[in-house]
N, C-alpha and C positions, 0 to 999 in steps of 0.2 A: 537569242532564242534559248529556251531549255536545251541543256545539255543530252536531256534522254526524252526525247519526242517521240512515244510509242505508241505504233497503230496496231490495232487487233488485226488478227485478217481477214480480208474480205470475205472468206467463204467460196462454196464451191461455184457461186455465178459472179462473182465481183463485186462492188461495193453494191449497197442497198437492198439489204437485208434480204427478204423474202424473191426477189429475182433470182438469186440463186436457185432455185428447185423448190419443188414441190415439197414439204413436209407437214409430217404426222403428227399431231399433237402428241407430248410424250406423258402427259397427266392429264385425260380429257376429264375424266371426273373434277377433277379441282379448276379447271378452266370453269369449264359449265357451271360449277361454284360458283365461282368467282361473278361473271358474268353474270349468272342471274341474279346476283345482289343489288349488280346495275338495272336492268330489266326488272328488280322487283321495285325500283322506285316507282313505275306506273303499275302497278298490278291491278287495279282497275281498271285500267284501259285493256289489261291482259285481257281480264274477265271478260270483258265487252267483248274483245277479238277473239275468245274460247265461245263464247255464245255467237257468233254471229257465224262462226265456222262450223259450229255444228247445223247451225242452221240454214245455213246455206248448204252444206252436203245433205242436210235431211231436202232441201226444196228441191236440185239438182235429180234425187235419186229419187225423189213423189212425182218431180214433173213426169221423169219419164215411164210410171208404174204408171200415168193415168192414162196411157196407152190403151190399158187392158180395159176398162170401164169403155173407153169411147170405141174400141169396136166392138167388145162383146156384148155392153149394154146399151149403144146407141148409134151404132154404122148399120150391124147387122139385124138389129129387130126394127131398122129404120125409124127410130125415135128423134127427131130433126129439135124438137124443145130443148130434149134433154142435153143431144148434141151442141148444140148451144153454151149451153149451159157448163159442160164440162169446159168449152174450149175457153170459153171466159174464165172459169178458175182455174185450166190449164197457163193461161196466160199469166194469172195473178200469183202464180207459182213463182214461174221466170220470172216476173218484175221485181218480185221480194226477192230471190235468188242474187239479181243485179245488183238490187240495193245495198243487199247484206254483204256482196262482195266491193262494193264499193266503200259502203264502210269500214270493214275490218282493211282495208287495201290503205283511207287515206289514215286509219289508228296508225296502222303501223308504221307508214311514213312517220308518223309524229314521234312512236316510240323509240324506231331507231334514229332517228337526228336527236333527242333528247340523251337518250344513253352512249352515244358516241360522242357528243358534246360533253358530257359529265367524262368518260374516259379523256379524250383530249386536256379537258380542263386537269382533272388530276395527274396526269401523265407529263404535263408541261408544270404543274407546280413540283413532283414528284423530282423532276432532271433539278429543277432550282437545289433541291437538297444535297444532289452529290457530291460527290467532291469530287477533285481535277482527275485523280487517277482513275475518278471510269472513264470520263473522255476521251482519256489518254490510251486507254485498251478499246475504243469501241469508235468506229468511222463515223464520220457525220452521214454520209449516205445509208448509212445502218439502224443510225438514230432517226433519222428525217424519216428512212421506210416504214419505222412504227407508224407516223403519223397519217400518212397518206396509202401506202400499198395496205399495211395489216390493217389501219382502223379504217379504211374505205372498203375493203376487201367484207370484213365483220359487217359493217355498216347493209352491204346489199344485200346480205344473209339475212341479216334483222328483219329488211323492210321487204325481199321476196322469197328468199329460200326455206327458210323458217315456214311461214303460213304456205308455200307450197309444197314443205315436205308435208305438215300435218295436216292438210287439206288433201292429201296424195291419198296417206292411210288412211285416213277416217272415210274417204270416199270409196275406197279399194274395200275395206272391211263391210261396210255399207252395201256396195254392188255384188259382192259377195255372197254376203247371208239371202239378198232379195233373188240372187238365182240359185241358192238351196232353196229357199223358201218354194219361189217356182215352179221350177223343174231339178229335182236330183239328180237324173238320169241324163238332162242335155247336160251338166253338172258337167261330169264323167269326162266331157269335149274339152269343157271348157280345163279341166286342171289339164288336159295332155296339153294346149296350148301354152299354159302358164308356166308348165314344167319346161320347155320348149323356149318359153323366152327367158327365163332363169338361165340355161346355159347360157346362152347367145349374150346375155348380160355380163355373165362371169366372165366368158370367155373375150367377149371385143371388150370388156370393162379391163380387162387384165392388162391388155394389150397399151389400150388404149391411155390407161395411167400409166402406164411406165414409158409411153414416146411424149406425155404431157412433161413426165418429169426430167426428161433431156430437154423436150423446149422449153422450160422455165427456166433450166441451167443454161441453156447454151445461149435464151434472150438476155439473164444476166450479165454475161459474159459480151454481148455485141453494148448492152449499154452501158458496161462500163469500163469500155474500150473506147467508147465514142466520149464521154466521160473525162476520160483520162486523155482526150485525144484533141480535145478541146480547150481543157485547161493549158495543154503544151503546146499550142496551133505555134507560138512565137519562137521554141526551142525548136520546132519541126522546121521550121520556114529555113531558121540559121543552118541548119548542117545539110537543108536541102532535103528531107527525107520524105517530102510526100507519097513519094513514087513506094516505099519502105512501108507507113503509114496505111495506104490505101489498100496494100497487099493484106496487109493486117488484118483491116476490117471485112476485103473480100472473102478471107477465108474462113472468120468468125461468122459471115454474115452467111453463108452457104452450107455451115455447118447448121446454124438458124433454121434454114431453110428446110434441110432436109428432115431434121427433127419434127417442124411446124408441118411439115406433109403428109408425114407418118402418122403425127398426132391425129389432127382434122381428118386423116383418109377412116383412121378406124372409129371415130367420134360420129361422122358426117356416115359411117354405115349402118351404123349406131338406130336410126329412127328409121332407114329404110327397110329393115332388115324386122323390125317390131311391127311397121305399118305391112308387111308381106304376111308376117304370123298371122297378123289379128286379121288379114283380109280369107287369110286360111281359114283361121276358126269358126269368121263368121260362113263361110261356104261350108263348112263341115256342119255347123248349127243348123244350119238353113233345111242342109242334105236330112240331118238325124232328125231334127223338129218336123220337117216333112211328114216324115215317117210315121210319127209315133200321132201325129197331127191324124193321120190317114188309118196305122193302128189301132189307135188307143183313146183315141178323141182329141188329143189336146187342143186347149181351147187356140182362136186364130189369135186371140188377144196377148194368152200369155208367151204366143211364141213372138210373135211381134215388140213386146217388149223384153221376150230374155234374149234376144238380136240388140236392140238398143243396148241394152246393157254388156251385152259381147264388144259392144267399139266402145264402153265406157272404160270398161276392166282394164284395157292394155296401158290407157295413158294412166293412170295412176304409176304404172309401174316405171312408166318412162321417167315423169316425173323426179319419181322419188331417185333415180339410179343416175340422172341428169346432177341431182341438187347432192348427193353422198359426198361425193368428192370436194364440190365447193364449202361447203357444212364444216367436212374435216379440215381444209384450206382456211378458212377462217377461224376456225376454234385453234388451228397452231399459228395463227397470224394474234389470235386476242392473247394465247400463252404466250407468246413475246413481249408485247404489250405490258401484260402481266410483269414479266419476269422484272422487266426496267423497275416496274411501280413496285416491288417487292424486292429492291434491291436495296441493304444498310445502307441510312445516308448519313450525310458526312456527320461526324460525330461532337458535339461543343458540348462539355459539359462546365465550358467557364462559367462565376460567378460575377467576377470583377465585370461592371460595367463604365462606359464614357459619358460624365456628366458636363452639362455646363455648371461654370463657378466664379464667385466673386469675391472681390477680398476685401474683405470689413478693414474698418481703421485700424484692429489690431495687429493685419496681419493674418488672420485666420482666414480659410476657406467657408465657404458658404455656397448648397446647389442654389444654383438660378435656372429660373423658367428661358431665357437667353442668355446666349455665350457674353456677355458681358468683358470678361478679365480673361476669359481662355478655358481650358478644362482641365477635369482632373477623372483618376482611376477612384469609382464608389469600389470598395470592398463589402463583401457581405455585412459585417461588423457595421458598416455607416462611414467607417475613418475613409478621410478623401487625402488620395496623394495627388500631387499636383502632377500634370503630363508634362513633363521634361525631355525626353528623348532620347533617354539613356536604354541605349541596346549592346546587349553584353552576349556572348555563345561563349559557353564553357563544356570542352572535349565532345563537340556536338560530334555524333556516326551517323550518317544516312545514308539509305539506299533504296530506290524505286520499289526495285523486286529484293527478296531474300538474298540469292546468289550473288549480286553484284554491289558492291559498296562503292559508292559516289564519294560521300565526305569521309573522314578519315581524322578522327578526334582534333575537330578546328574549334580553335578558341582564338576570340576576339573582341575588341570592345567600341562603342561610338560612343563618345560621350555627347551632353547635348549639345548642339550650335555646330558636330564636326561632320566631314565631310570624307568620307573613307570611300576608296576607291578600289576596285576589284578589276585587278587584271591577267591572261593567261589564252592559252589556248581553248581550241573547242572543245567543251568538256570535260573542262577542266575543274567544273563544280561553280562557277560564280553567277548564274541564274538559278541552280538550285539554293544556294545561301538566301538570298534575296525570297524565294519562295516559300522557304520555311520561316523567316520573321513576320509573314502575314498568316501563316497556318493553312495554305495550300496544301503540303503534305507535315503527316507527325514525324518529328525526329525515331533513331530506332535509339540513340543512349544519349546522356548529355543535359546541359539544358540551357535554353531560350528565357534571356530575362527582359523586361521591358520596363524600366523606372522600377527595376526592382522586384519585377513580379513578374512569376511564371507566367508566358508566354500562355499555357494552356490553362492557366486559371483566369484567362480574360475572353468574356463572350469575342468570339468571331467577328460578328456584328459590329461591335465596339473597335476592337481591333484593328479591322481595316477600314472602321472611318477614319484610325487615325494615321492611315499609309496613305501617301498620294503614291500612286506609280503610273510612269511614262513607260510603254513597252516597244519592243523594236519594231511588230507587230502590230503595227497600230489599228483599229476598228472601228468605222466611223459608220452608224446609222442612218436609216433612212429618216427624213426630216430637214431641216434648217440648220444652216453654217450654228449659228445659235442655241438652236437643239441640244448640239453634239457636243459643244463648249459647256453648255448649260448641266451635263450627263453629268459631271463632276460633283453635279450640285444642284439637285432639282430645285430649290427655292431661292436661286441667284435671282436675282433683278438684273435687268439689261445692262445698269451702268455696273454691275460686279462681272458681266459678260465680257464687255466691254476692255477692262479693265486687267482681265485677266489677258486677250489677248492683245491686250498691250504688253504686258508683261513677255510674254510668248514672242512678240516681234513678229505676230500672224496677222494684227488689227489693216497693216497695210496691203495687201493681197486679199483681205477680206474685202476692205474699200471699195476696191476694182472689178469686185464681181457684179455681176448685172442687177443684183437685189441685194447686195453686202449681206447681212447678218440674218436677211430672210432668205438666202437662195437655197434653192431644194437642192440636195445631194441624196443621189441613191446609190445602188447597186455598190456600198463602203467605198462611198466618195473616188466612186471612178475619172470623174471626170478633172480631180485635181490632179496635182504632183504629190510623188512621195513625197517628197522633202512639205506641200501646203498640209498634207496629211497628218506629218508627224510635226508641223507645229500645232496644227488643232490639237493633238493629243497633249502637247506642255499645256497650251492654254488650257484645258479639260481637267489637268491637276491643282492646275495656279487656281483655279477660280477656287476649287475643294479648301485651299488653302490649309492643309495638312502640316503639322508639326514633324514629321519625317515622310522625307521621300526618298524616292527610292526611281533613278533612273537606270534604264536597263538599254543600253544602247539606246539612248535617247535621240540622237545626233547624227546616226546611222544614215538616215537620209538627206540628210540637208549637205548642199555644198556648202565649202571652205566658206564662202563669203557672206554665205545666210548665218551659218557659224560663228565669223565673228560677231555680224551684226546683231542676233540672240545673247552672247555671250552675256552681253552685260544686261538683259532680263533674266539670264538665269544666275546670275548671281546677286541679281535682288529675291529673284522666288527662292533660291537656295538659302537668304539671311535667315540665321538665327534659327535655323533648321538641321536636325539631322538628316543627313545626305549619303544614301548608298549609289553611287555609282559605276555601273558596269561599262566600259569603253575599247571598243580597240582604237581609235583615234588617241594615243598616249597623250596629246597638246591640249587634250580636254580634262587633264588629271595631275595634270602637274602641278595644281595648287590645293590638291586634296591634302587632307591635316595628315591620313597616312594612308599606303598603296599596299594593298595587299599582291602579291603574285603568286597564284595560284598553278598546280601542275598536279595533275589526275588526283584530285580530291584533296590536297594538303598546300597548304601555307609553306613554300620553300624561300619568301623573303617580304619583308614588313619594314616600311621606314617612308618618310615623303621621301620626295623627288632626288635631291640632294644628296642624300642615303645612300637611294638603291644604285645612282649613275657613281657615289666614292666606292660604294662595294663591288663595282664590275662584278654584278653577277648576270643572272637572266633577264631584268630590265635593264641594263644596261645592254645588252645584246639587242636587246627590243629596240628600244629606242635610238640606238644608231643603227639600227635597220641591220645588225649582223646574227638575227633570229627574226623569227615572222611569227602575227597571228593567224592562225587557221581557222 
């Protein structure tokens, strides 16, 4: 494994991003950018859904104005025709209302699964660019929460928060002017109302965001105890700690609790407390309209509708003060999002590319359309050097972070066909070496040559199709034994599958499976053994068939006897190939052309086997077991 495996921290709720708590977008303007460059890809569907939303708040707030005509022009002069007549275009009001809200309702569904689909797509080609060190600072449950809590979060904003905030105001504005229009004077009721629920907003809204933002942290914090509590059920079971465990979650899950009751008690007062005002208001209306009814004449019609309109006004407000929070909840769920998709990615400004070539009678190279002879490095210039396998590091320095220096000016060489072996304790720097001869990370002084040529004047691409590597770590896909062999090399043919795990010494254990080379493996080939695992991953290089590879604890899993029996496949896959080997099993290295022994970043002894056991130094310690690897 890398010698410096570093994780970001979880955050204030545990892994997975946005469970930690509640937050504020901290650039909403440029979110909102951003996003609507997404959402302008339909901008005519927009159009549709801004017309169909005016026009449905315009039908919404006419149906109930036709109140006034059908009593004062047709209840009370008893005109039964005319009454008719209204009630049918009363009716044709509300069906266009329906309609209109049915369409902009199923637009939007379309716009947002369209615009969050275009985010995911970009967002997942966007992670392809990075390079290993954001990984390495940033959790997979932090990374996966973009995908699902922030863009599913943005996603129901899209398709209902959105059209009911703007259907909120436009309606609120709307109900508004039509009881200025009205009555001025019941008017007058109606702001002490609104003023009324304005506090009571402010006030339960205050509250009631900051016991949300302890339950977001504190549901964080139970699932990703539960999380982490899962992956260790097997270390739990060994030392016995259920009883430990359980206490754990009780106490996390209680603290849960009382958060999530505060939250919901001031949320859930929230609408009773709005539905009491407005049953106020409208008794207060009722009382004052009475009056001035009796007064001053007002007519029966337009008090009867500036009462409708009194139990219109309050839900908009609801509305809009329900949807604020989720609104800002998604717009710092799409700013994360963001942030990933606007992060530098990994940097290749190689030229040199990996050609196929063939070699004419005279000896010269020549590209071919297939690998015919083998390959060579094209140079910008057109000159083709042949891929030989010559990897050389001169006074290479590296370090993760600034503060901490890993290598410590290591120079080295393989020539082609040899077989160099990396051995030391943890961290000692021999998975980083191996890391930077594929360009995982850049050197900070020094340099990486490959057949001769800088390491960083060869695309990436090119690069590592010409590394095969077997990792200790092995990661096998959902799909077919065959699949995952195949990964090595998408356009293997079966008998190069085949063939390869032959080589691997995996073809017999495939045999046996119930569907050989078509059995489905999922959840990263749970259901093999390590040791069937990490042969699939030899067989997954062999088939690549790679001029240098590079094993990194190869062997790690497999017993002594599977060991030897591979042995002598890997020393047909290892012919005539450069071979970086990382081991602590020393019996797997003692025919390397030369061993490096590695100790906090530097080269303290170099020589094969022979060597290093006449030099009694630290492999000789090793290897007669009077030192350990750790």
């Amino acid at each position: 494994m890398a010698e410096t495996k570093r994780k970001g921290p979880h955050g204030p709720g545990g892994p997975g991003g946005p469970r930690g708590g509640f937050q504020k977008p901290k650039d909403m303007r440029k979110t909102i950018g951003t996003l609507m460059r997404y959402v302008g890809r339909s901008k005519w569907l927009m159009l549709v859904v801004a017309v169909c939303l005016v026009l449905n708040t315009a039908c919404t707030i006419g149906g109930s104005y036709m109140l006034r005509p059908l009593i004062d022009d047709c209840i009370v002069p008893g005109d039964y025709p005319r009454l008719a007549r209204t009630l049918v275009l009363m009716a044709c009001i509300y069906i266009c209302a329906a309609l209109l809200s049915y369409t902009y309702s199923r637009i939007m569904v379309r716009i947002s699964q369209q615009t969050t689909h275009a985010i995911r797509r970009d967002l997942f080609a966007k992670m392809q660019q990075l390079p290993l060190s954001y990984f390495d600072t940033h959790t997979h449950g932090e990374l996966m929460s973009r995908y699902t809590n922030d863009i599913d979060t943005l996603n129901e904003i899209l398709q209902n928060g959105m059209v009911s905030l703007i259907s909120g105001v436009l309606t609120f504005v709307g109900v508004v002017a039509m009881m200025l229009y009205l009555s001025p004077l019941l008017f007058l009721v109606t702001v002490f109302s609104l003023g009324l629920m304005l506090v009571v907003i402010m006030t339960v809204g205050k509250n009631s965001r900051r016991y949300f933002m302890a339950q977001q942290k504190d549901l964080g914090d139970v699932n990703g105890y539960i999380e982490e509590m899962i992956e260790g059920q097997k270390v739990i079971k060994v030392f016995n700690h259920e009883a430990k465990a359980k206490e754990g979650f009780d106490e996390r899950n209680e603290r849960y609790r009382r958060s999530a009751t505060n939250a919901h008690s001031f949320a859930g007062a929230m609408m009773p407390a709005m539905g009491n005002i407005s049953h106020i208001n409208y008794a207060l209306t009722c009382c004052v309209g009475a009056l001035l009814s009796i007064a001053m004449g007002l007519d029966l019609g337009v008090l009867l509708v500036y009462l409708q309109y009194t139990r219109q006004v309050s839900q908009p407000i609801s509305q809009v003060s329900q949807q604020v929070n989720n609104i800002l909840a998604a717009i710092a769920g799409a700013e994360r999002v963001f942030e990933v998709m606007e992060t530098t990615p990994e940097v290749d400004e190689g030229k040199v590319t990996l050609v196929n070539v063939s070699y004419a009678a005279n000896g010269s190279l020549t590209e071919s359309a297939d690998r015919s002879d083998g390959w060579a490095w094209k140079k910008p210039t057109g000159e083709l050097v042949p891929l030989r396998g010559d990897v050389r590091f001169q006074d290479v320095v590296f370090s993760y972070v600034p503060e901490k220096t890993i290598l410590h000016g290591i120079s080295l060489y393989a020539k082609p066909g040899q077989k160099i072996a990396f051995v030391g304790s943890t961290g000692a720097g021999k998975t980083t070496i191996t890391n930077l001869i594929n360009r995982f990370y850049e050197i900070d002084s020094g340099l990486i040559t490959y057949d001769g040529i800088d390491v960083k004047d060869i695309s990436k691409e090119s690069l590592r199709r010409s590394l095969g590597i077997v990792l200790q770590d092995t990661h096998l896909f959902t799909g077919t034994i065959a699949d995952n062999i195949r990964y090595g090399k998408l356009d293997a043919t079966d008998e190069e599958v085949r063939a390869a795990a032959r080589l691997a010494n995996a073809d017999t254990f495939i045999s046996h499976l119930p569907n050989g080379y078509d059995t489905w493996i999922t959840d990263d080939g749970g259901s093999l053994s390590q040791g069937e695992r990490q042969l699939l991953a030899i067989a997954r290089a062999a088939v690549a068939d790679p001029p240098v590879l590079i094993l990194d604890e190869a062997t790690s899993s497999i017993d002594t006897r599977t060991e030897k029996l591979i042995e002598r496949g890997m020393d047909q896959l290892m012919a005539d190939r450069t071979v970086f080997v990382i081991a602590h099993r020393l019996s797997t290295v003692r025919n390397s052309r030369a061993i490096m022994v590695l100790e906090q970043g530097e080269i303290i002894e170099r020589g094969d086997h022979d060597d290093l056991i006449a030099q009694g130094g630290k492999y000789y310690q090793l290897y007669t077991g009077q030192a350990e690897l750790s």
